[in-house]
C-alpha positions, 0 to 999 in steps of 0.5 A: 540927719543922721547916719542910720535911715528912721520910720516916717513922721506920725503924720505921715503914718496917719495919712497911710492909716486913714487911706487903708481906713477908707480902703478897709470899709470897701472890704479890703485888709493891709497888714506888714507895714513898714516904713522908714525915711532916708535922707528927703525919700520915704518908703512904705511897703504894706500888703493889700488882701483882697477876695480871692476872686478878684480879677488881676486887673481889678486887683492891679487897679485898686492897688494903683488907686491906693498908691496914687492916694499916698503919693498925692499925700506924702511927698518924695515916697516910694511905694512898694505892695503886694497883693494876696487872697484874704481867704487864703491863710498862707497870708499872714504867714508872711507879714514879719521881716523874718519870713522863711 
């Protein structure tokens, strides 16, 4: 392996698509994915929007349900999300790296 950290396997992307698949039909959306592989650990960050109205706890809950589905699919990976509003705009303001 070399020097420089490299995205995860295409297989391991699908077993991430097909999770936000099952989510996206219950009306959730994910954008901002990003993932890359250093050494044996993965990393994979995405956002989760949900409705707005949407309690903190029910919102908390799902995401722990979509990040235990990932983990109990991809060995050694570490899991970052962040949760937003899908009413609100300012959350496709903020799906790029270079965010200001």
């Amino acid at each position: 392996m070399g020097l420089l950290d490299t995205s995860i396997s295409h297989e391991e992307l699908d077993i991430i698509k097909s999770v936000f698949k099952k989510y996206e039909s219950k009306g959730l959306k994910f954008h901002g994915l990003r993932t890359r592989q250093s050494a044996q650990r993965r990393f994979v960050d995405f956002h989760v929007l949900t409705p707005g109205n949407w309690s903190v706890r029910r919102g908390h809950d799902i995401l722990e349900d979509i990040e235990k589905e990932i983990r109990d699919s991809i060995e050694k990976v570490t899991i970052s999300t962040h949760l937003e509003p899908v009413e609100d705009p300012r959350s496709n303001d903020d799906i790029s790296i270079e965010r200001e």
